[in-house]
N, C-alpha and C positions, 0 to 999 in steps of 0.2 A: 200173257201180255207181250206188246213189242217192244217193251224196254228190257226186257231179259235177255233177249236173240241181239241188242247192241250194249257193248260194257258200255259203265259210265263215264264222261265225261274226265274226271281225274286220271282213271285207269287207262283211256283211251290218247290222252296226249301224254303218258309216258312212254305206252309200246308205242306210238307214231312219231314220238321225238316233238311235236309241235309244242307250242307255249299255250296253252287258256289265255283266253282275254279277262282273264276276273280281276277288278278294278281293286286297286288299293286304298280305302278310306285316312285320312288323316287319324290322330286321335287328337281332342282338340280338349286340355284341360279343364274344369269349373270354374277356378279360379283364375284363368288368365295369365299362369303364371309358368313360364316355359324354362328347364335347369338345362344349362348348356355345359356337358363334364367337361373340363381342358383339361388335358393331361401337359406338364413343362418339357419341354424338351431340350436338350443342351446345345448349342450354336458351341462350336470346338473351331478355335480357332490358333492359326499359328504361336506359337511359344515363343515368350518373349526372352532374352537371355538379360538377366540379372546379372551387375560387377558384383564382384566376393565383395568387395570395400565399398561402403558409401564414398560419396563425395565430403558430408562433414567427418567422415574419420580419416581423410587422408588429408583434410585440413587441419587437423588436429596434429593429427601426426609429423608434419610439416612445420609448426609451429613449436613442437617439443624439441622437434629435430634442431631447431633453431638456437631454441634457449639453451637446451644441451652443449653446441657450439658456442654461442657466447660467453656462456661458464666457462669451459675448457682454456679461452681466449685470456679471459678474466686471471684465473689461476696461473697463469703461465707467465713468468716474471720480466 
């Protein structure tokens, strides 16, 4: 036969480096019904710098500081 004296097709565009035109078909569900995976990825963004203190604990603190002095004031003859 003369297809024996040429390789095949597949064989033939690997030793020649060239690409096959063989067409890619879709796959096209029954159901109509297509699963898209997402995989989440993390958005990293700059670090924000947290005070050690809140603001209501140095308001707090503020107002003890206060009361403290007023006793003090108090006590003192």
């Amino acid at each position: 036969m003369s297809g024996d004296n040429q390789p095949s097709s597949a064989t033939s565009s690997l030793s020649t480096g060239s690409v096959s035109q063989t067409e890619i078909k879709p796959i096209i569900p029954s159901q109509h019904i297509v699963i898209i995976e997402e995989r989440p990825y993390f958005v990293l963004c700059k670090p924000k710098l947290l005070p050690l203190k809140s603001i209501a604990l140095l308001q707090v603190e503020n107002i003890q500081r206060d009361a403290e002095e007023k006793i003090k004031l108090m006590q003192q003859p």
